[in-house]
Each structure stands twice: as structure tokens, then as C-alpha cells.
KOLGUTOR-391870 format. One record per residue (C-alpha): residue number from 1; x, y, z. Coordinates in Angstrom, 3 decimals, padded with zeros to 6 digits. Example, Ala and Ser with C-alpha at 12.3 -4.5 7.8 and 13.67 -1.06 7.14 Angstrom:
// KOLGUTOR-391870
NODE; 1; 012.300; -004.500; 007.800 .
NODE; 2; 013.670; -001.060; 007.140 .
//
This chain:
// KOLGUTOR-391870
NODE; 1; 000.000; 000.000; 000.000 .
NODE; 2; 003.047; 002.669; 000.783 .
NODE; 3; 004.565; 001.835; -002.632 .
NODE; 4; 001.868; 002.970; -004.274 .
NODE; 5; 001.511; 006.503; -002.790 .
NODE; 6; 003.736; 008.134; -004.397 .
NODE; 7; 002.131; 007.648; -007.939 .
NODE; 8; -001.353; 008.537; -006.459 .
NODE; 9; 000.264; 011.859; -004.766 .
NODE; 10; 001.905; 012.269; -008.581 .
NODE; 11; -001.149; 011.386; -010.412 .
NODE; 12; -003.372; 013.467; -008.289 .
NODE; 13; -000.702; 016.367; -008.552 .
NODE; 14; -000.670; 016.216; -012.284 .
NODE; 15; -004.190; 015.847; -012.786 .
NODE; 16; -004.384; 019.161; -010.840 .
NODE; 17; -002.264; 021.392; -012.556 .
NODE; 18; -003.832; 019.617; -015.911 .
NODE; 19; -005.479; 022.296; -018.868 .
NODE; 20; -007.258; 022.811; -022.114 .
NODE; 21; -005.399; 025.364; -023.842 .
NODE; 22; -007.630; 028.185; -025.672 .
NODE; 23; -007.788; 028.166; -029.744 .
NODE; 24; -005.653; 030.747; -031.641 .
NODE; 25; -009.048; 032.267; -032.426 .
NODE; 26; -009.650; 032.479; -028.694 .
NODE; 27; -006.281; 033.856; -027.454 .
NODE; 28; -006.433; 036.605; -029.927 .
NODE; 29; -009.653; 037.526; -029.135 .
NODE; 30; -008.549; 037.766; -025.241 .
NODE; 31; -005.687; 039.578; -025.806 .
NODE; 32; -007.087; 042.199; -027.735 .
NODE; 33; -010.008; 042.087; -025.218 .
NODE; 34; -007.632; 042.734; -022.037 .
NODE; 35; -005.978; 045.610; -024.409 .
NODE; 36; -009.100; 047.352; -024.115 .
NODE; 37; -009.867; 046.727; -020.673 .
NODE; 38; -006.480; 048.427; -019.673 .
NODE; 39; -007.082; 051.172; -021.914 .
NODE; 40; -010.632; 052.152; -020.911 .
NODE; 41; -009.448; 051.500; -017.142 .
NODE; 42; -006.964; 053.496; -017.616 .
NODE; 43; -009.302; 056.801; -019.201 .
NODE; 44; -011.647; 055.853; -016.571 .
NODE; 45; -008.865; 056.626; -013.943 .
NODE; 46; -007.471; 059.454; -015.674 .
NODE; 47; -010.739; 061.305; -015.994 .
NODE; 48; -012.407; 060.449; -012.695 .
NODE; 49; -010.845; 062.928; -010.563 .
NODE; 50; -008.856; 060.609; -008.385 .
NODE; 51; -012.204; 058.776; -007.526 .
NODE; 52; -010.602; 055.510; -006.944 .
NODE; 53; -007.534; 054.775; -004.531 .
NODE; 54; -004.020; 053.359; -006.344 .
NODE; 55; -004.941; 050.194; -004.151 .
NODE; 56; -007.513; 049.256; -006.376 .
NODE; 57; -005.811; 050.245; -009.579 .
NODE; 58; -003.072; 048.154; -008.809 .
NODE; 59; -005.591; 045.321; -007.567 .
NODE; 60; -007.536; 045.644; -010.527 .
NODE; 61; -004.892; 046.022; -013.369 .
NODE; 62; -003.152; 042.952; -011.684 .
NODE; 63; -006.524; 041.436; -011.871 .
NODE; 64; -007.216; 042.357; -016.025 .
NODE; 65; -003.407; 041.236; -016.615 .
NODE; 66; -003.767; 037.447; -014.923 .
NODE; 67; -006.719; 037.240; -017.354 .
NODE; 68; -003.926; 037.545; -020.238 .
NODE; 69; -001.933; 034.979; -018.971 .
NODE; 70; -004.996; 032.033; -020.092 .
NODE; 71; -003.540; 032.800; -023.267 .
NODE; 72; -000.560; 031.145; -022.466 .
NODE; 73; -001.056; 029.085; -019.022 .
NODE; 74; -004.425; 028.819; -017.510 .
NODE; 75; -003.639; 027.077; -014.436 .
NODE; 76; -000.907; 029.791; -013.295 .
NODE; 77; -003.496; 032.417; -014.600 .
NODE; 78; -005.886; 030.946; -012.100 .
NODE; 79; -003.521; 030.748; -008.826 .
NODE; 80; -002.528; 034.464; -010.280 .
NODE; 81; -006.476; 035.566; -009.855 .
NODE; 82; -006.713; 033.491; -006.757 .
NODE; 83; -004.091; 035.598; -004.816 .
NODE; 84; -005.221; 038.101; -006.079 .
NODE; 85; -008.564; 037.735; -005.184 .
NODE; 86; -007.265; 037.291; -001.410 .
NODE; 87; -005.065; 040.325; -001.552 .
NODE; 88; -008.397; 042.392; -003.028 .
NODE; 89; -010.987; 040.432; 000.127 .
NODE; 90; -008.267; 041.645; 002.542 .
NODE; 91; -007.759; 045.256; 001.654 .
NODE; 92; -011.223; 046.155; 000.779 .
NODE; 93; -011.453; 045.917; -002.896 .
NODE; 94; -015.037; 044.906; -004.934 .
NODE; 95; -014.170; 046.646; -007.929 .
NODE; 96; -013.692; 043.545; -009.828 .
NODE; 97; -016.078; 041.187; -008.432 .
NODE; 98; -018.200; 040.985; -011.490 .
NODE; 99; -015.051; 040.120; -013.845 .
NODE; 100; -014.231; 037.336; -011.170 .
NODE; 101; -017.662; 035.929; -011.729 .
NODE; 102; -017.802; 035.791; -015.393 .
NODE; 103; -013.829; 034.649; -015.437 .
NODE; 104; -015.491; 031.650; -013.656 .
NODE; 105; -016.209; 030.478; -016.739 .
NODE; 106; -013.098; 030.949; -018.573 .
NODE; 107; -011.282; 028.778; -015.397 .
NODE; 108; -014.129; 026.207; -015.889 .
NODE; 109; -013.113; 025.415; -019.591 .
NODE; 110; -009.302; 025.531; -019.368 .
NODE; 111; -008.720; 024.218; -015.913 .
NODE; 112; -008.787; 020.856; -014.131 .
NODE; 113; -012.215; 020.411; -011.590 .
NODE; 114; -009.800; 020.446; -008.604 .
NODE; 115; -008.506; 024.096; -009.683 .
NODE; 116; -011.897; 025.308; -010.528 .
NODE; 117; -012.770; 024.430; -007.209 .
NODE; 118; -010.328; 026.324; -005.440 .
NODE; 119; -010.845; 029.113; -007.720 .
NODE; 120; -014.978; 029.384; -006.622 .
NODE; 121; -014.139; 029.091; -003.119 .
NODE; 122; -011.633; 031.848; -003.417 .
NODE; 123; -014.073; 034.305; -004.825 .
NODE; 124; -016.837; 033.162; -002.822 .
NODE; 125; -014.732; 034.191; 000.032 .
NODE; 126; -014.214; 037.725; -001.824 .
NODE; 127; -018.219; 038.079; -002.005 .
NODE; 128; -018.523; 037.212; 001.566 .
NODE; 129; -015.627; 039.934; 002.677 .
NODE; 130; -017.533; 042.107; 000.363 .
NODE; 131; -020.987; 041.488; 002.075 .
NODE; 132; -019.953; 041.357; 005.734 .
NODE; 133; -017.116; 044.351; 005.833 .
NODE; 134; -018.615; 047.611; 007.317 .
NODE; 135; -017.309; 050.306; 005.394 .
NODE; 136; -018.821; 049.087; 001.865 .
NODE; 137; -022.016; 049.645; 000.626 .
NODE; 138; -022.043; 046.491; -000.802 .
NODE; 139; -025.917; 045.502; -000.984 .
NODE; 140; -027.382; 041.735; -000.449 .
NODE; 141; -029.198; 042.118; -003.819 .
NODE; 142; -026.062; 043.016; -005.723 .
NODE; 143; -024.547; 039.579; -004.194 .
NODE; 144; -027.620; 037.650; -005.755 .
NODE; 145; -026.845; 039.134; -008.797 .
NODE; 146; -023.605; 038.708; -008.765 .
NODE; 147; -023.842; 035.190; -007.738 .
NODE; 148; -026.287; 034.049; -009.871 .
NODE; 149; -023.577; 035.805; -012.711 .
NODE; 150; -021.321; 033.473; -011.292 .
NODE; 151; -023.827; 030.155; -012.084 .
NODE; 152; -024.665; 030.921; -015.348 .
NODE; 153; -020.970; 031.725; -015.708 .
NODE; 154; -019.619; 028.184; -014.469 .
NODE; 155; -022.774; 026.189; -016.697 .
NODE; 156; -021.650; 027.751; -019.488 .
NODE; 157; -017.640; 027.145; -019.067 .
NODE; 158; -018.591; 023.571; -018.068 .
NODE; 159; -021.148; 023.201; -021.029 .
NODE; 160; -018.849; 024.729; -023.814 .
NODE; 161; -016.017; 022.062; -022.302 .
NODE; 162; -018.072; 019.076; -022.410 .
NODE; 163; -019.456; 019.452; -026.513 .
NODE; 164; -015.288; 020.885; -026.840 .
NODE; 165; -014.425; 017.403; -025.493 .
NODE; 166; -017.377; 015.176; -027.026 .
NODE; 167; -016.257; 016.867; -030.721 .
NODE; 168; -012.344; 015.827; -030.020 .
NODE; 169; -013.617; 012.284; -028.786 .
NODE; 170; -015.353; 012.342; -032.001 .
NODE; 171; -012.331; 013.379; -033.896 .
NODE; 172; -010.340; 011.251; -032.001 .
NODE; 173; -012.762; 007.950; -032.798 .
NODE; 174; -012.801; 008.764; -036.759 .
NODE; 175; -009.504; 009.163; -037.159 .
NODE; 176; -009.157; 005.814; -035.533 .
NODE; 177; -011.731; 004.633; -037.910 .
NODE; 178; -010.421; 005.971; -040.826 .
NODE; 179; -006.730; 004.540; -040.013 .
NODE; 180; -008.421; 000.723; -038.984 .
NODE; 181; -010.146; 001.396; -042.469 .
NODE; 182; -007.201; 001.988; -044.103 .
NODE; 183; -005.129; -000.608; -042.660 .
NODE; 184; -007.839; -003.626; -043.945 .
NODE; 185; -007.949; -002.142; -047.116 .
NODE; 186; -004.032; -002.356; -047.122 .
NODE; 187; -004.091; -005.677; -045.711 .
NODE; 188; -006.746; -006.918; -048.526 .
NODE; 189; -004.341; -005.264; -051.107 .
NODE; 190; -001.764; -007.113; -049.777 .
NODE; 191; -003.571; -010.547; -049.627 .
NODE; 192; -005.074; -010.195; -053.181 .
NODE; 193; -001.095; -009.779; -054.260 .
NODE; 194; -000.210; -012.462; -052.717 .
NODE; 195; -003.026; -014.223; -054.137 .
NODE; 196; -002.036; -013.235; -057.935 .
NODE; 197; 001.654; -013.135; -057.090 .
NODE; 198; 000.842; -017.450; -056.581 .
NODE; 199; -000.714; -017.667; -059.606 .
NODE; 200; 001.859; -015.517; -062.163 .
NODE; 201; 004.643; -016.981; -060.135 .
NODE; 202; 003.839; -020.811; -060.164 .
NODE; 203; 001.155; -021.752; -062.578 .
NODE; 204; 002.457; -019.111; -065.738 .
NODE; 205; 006.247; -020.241; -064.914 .
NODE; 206; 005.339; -023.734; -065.706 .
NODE; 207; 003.311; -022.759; -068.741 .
NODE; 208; 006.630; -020.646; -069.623 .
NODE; 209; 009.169; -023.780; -068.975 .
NODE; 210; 006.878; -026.365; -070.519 .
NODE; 211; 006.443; -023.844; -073.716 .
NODE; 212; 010.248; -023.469; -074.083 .
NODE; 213; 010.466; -027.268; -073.951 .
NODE; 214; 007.827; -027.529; -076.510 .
NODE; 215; 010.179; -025.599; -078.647 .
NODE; 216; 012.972; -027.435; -078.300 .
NODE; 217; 012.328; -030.938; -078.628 .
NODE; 218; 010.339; -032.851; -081.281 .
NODE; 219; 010.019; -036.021; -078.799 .
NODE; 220; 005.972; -036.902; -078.735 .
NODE; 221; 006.138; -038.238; -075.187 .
NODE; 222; 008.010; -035.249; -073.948 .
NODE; 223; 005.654; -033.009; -075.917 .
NODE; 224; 002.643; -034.852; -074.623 .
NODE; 225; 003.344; -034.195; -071.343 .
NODE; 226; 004.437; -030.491; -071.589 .
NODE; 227; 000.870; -030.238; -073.175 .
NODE; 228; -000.500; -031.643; -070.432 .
NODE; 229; 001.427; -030.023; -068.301 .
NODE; 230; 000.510; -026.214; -069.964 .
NODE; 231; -003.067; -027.282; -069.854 .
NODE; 232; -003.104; -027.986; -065.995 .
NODE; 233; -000.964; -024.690; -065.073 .
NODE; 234; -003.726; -023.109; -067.645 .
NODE; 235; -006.970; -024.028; -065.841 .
NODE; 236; -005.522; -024.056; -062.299 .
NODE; 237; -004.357; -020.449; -062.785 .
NODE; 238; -008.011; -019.145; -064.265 .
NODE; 239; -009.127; -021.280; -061.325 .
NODE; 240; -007.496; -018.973; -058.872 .
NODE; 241; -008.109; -015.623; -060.758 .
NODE; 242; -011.816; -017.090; -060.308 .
NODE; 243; -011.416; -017.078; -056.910 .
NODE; 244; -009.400; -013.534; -056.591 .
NODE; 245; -011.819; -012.014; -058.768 .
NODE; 246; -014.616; -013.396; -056.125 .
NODE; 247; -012.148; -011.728; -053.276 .
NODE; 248; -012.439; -008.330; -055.270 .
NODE; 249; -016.418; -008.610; -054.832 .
NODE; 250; -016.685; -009.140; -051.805 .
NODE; 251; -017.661; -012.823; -051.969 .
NODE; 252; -014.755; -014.628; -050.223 .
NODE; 253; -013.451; -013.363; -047.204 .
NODE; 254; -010.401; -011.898; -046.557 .
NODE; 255; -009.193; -013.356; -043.511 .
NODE; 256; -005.576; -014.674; -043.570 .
NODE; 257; -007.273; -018.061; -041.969 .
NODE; 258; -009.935; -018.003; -043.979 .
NODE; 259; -008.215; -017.567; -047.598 .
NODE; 260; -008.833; -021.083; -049.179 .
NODE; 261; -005.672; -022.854; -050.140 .
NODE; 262; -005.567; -025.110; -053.567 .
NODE; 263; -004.354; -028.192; -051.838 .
NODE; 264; -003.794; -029.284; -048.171 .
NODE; 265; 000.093; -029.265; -047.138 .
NODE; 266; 000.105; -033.462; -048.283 .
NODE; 267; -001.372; -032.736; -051.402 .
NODE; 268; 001.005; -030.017; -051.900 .
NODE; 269; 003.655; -031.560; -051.826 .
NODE; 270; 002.196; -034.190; -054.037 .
NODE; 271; 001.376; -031.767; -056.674 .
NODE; 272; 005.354; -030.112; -056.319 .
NODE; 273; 006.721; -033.558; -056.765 .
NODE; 274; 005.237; -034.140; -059.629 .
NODE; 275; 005.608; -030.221; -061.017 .
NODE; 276; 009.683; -030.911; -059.986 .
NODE; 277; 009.300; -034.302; -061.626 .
NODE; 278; 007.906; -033.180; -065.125 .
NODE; 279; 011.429; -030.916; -065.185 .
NODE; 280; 013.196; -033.980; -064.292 .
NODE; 281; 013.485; -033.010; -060.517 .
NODE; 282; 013.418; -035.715; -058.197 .
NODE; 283; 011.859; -034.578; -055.140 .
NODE; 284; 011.991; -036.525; -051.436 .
NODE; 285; 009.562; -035.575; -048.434 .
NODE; 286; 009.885; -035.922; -045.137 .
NODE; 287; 006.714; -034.768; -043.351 .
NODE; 288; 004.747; -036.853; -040.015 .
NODE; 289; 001.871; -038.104; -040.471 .
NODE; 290; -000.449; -037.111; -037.688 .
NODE; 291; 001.055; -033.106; -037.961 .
NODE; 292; -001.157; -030.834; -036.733 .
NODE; 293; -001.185; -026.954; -037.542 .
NODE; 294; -003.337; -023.601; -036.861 .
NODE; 295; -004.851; -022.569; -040.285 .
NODE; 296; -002.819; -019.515; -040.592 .
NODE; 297; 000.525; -021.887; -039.850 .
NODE; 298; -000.496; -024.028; -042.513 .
NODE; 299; -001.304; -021.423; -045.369 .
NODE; 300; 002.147; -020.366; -044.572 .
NODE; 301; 003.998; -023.346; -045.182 .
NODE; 302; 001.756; -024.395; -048.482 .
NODE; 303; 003.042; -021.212; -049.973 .
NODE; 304; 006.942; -021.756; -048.597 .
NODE; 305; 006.562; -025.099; -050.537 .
NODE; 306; 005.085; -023.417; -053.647 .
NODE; 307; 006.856; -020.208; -054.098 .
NODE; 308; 010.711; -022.606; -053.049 .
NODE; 309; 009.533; -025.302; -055.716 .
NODE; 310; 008.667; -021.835; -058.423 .
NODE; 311; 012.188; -020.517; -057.969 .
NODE; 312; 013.193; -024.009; -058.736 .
NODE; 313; 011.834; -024.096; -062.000 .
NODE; 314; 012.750; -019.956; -062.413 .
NODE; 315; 016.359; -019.639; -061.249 .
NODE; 316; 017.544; -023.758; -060.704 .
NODE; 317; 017.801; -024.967; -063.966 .
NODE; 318; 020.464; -027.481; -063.537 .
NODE; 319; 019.104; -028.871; -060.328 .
NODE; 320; 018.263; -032.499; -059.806 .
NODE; 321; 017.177; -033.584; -056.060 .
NODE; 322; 014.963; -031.490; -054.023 .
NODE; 323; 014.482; -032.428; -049.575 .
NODE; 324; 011.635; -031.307; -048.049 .
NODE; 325; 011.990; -031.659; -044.582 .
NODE; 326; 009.220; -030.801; -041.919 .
NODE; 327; 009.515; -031.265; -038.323 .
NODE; 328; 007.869; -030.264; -034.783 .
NODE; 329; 010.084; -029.752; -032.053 .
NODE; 330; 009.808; -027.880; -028.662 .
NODE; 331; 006.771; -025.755; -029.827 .
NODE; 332; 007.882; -024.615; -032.735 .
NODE; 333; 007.315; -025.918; -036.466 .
NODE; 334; 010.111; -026.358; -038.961 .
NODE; 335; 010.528; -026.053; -042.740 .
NODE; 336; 013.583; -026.645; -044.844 .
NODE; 337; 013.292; -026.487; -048.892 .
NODE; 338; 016.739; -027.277; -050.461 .
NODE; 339; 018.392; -028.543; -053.569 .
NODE; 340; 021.564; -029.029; -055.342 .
NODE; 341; 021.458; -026.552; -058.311 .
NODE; 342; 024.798; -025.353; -059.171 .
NODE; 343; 025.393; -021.374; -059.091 .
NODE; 344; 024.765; -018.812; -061.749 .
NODE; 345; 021.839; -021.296; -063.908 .
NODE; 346; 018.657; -020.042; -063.896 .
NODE; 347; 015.759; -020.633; -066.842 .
NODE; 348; 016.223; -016.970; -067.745 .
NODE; 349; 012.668; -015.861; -066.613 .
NODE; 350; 012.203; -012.641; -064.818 .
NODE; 351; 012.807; -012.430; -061.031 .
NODE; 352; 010.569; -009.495; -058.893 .
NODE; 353; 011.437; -010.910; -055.194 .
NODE; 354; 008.148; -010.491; -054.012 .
NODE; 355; 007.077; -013.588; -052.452 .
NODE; 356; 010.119; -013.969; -050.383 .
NODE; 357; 009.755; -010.303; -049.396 .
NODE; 358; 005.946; -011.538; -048.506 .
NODE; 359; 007.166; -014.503; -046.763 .
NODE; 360; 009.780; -013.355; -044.672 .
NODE; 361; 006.512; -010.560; -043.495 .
NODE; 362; 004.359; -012.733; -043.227 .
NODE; 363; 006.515; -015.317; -040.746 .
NODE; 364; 007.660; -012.130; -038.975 .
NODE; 365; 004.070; -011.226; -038.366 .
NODE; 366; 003.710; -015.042; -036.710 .
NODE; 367; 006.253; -014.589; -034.350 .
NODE; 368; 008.650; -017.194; -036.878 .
NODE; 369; 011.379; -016.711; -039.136 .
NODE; 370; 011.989; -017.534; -042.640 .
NODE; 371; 015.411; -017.059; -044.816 .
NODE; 372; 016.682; -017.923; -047.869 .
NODE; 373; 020.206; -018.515; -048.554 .
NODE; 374; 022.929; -020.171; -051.051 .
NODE; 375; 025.073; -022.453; -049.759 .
NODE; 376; 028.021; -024.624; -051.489 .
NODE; 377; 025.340; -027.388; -052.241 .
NODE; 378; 022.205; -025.582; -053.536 .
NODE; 379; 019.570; -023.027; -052.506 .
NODE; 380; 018.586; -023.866; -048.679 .
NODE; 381; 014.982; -022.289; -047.794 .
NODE; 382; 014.316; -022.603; -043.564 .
NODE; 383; 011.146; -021.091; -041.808 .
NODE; 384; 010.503; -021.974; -038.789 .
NODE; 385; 006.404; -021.181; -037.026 .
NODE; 386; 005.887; -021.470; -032.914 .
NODE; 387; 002.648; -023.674; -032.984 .
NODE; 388; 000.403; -021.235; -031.053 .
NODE; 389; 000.990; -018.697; -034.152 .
//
């Protein structure tokens, strides 16, 4: 209980001291308003015969120039009026009662409750002095007038502060909007690329491959299946601009989890092998049987496995043995994609780096890791997911 104290005794002292600073509109229009106080007040004195006492022209001019100070710091404008409110209740000076009940108002927008409190008990005080002191003519009428001043005074400072600070709760709640608006619409940008990024990278870099092998041999079994092989990539590919297209509309949604996947992680694999295979790629798997991954975890690694085996085909020409390995240990799900291409032999299509810019984000995002690297005996992809991503 001790230890915490201290923060209370902070919070409570910074809550106090704690303002809403006036508008430029509003500090202009208070300085030039306290300009022509002074000057007026000043005629008035000059032309009055010596009518008033330099006490209250001293108390009253330090009085009009507190008021200036909201412009800069309400909260020391306020202590400002306050002593000077108890050095006026002391000597004998009213003049300025009525400005101290309309300020009331002014304190009540721009200063914490705990200072507007001290502030109305300060110039209550002053209308007491005023009413009980016997050598003013201070009337109990003028005090009800003056105090109900006061009232309307405070309800409209308090009024004008709550709609102030309902509009910047407003403001504050639609810019939020607007930026959580903006950031799905990013987000669905980004998952409709990744979407299309799939199907240019994969499916049209197999028709691309299988076409240049159609050009170069005159074999009919080798032809046959690059056919087959273009026709597949071909329908697969309007498939998933189908289903992209249905994204646009508003018919699928755009959940990470929920973005369908063409096969399971098994089938894959399956499908890879038999891509690599076409190319003359032997491909072995390692993957348990009874795995078990969150939906995001597993759209992850389906597109590890299908943008690696892409960049097989793209940049790993003279490759011949692909491992996928896939394990669970302590937690944490692990992915390695290599094979043994030799360096500088690619098929010559173009490379944009985009899905392993959108992988490594995406595996960041899970709370994994995900690199790509060449090493003396091939390209070597490893992500790694915790299971709870």
C-alpha cells in the first residue's frame, strides 16, 4: 500500500495542474479584449478625478493582466487571480467582483475540476468579505446578482467544455476509424497480391518452362506431357483468378485463416513432386503423419513449398534432387526447402522478389522466421512457425 503513494500523490498532482489550452481564435480575441480593458481603465482613472484609490488600480490592473496569462497558461493564470482575489478580500477591494464571476467560466473550460474548485471558493470568500465588511455599501441584492452571474458563468464554461471534449472524442474515434479502415484495405491489397503473385509466379512459370520445352524438342512423349502439363498450369491459374476475382467482390473473405488454399500441405507436396518431376526433378519428403497446424501456420507453409519449388523451375535450372523436410520440435514448427542446383543457372525468366519479401513478413508477423540462402550445395529455404501462431 506505501509503494503505491507516491504515484497517487503524482497522479493526483498532475491531474491538478492539468489544462485545455484556448484556440488561436480564442487567445487573440482575449488579448485584444484585455488591451481594451487596460485602456478604458486606464481613461476611466485618468478622468475620474482621483475617484478611486491606487490600491484598487493596482488590484484591478493585476486582476485584467492574470486574465492575459490564459492565453498562455491557464492554471498559473488561475492561482494568479486566486491571490489576487485574497489580496483584493483583505484590503477592501469589490471593484472587480463581477469580472471574477464571469472569469469563472473561462477557469471552468481551461482548468482541471480540482482548480476550478479552489478558484470558486476563493471568490466566494471575496463576495462574503464584500458582504460582511462595514465600510462598503455592498448591498445583499447586488450579491444575488452577482452570484447568480457566477452560475450561469460556471454552466456555461462547463457546457462549452463538455461538446469541446465530445467533438475531439469524435475526432479522435474517426480518425481511428479511418486509419483501422485503411489498414484492412491495405491488408486486402496485400492478400489479393499475394493471391495473384501465386498464380503468375507458379502456374504461368510452368506454362513458360513447358512452352520453351515444346520448342525445343520434337520427342511426342516429352511433348505430350508439356501439353498436359501447360493445360493444368492453364486451368488451375483461371481457377485462382476465379477465386481472386470473387475476393475483389466481396464474396470470399479476406481473412488470412480463412483464404482457401488449392491443396492441403500433403497434397502439396504431391502436386510439387510431380511439377519438380515433369522438369526432371526428383523430389523426397519428409513430413509426419499425424502433424497438426493452426490454419494460418499451414497457409504459410503451403506457400513456402510453392513459391521454393517456383524458384526451382525460375532460377535452378540445372538442379536435380529437391528435400523437403518438416519437423515439430519444442513448440515450434520447422521447414527446410533445399536442392543441389549449381550457381549462376537459372531458366532466364524474370525475377521481382516479391514472395520472399511476402514470406519473410508474413513469418515475422507469426512470431517465426523464414530465410533464404545459397550455400556450397544448392539453394537452402528454412522457416521456422511457434505452434500457437
Amino acid at each position: 500500500m506505501p509503494s503505491n503513494r507516491p504515484s497517487l500523490i503524482n497522479y493526483m498532482r498532475i491531474s491538478f495542474w492539468s489544462y485545455r489550452a484556448l484556440g488561436s481564435p480564442a487567445r487573440r480575441l482575449l488579448i485584444i479584449l484585455v488591451a481594451v480593458i487596460l485602456l478604458l481603465d486606464s481613461l476611466f482613472r485618468a478622468t475620474n478625478n482621483g475617484a478611486t484609490t491606487v490600491l484598487s488600480a493596482v488590484v484591478t490592473t493585476a486582476f485584467t493582466l492574470a486574465v492575459a496569462l490564459f492565453v498562455w497558461k491557464p492554471p498559473v493564470a488561475t492561482l494568479t487571480l486566486i491571490a489576487t482575489i485574497v489580496v483584493a478580500a483583505f484590503t477592501g477591494v469589490f471593484d472587480s467582483l463581477i469580472a471574477g464571476a464571469a472569469i469563472l467560466g473561462l477557469v471552468a473550460f481551461t482548468c482541471s475540476t480540482g482548480l476550478i474548485a479552489v478558484y470558486a471558493l476563493a471568490w466566494v470568500a471575496w463576495l462574503i468579505a464584500a458582504m460582511t465588511r462595514s465600510d462598503t455599501a455592498f448591498q445583499p441584492l447586488g450579491a444575488v446578482v452577482i452570484a447568480l452571474m457566477s452560475g450561469v458563468s460556471l454552466v456555461i464554461g462547463v457546457f462549452i467544455r463538455q461538446q469541446y471534449e465530445r467533438a475531439q472524442s469524435l475526432a479522435t474515434q474517426l480518425e481511428a476509424t479511418e486509419r483501422e479502415v485503411a489498414d484492412q484495405l491495405r491488408h486486402e491489397r496485400d492478400l489479393i497480391a499475394d493471391e495473384l503473385h501465386d498464380i503468375v509466379a507458379h502456374e504461368i512459370t510452368i506454362v513458360a518452362l513447358h512452352a520453351a520445352v515444346l520448342e525445343r524438342t520434337d520427342d511426342a512423349h516429352t511433348r505430350t506431357q508439356s501439353q498436359t502439363a501447360i493445360r493444368e498450369a492453364a486451368v488451375q491459374a483461371l481457377t485462382d483468378i476465379r477465386r481472386v476475382l470473387g475476393m475483389v467482390r466481396g464474396e470470399e473473405n479476406l481473412a488470412p485463416e480463412r483464404i482457401p488454399s488449392a491443396d492441403s500441405l500433403p497434397e502439396t507436396i504431391a502436386t510439387v513432386t510431380e511439377e519438380l518431376g515433369r522438369a526432371g526433378i526428383r523430389v523426397t519428403a519428409d513430413v509426419p503423419d499425424d502433424l497438426r497446424l493452426p490454419s494460418a501456420s499451414h497457409v504459410a507453409l503451403v506457400r513456402v513449398i510453392r513459391e521454393s519449388s517456383t524458384n526451382v523451375l525460375k532460377h535452378a535450372t540445372g538442379a536435380r534432387t529437391v528435400r523437403i523436410t518438416l519437423a515439430v520440435e519444442r513448440g515450434w514448427t520447422r521447414l527446410e526447402f533445399a536442392d543441389d542446383s549449381p550457381p549462376a543457372r537459372t531458366a532466364g525468366l524474370p525475377a521481382s522478389g516479391y514472395g520472399i519479401m511476402r514470406l519473410q513478413e508474413r513469418f515475422r508477423l507469426f512470431g517465426g522466421s523464414f530465410s533464404a540462402e545459397r550455400r556450397p550445395s544448392g539453394w537452402v529455404v528454412s522457416a521456422s512457425l511457434p505452434l500457437e501462431a
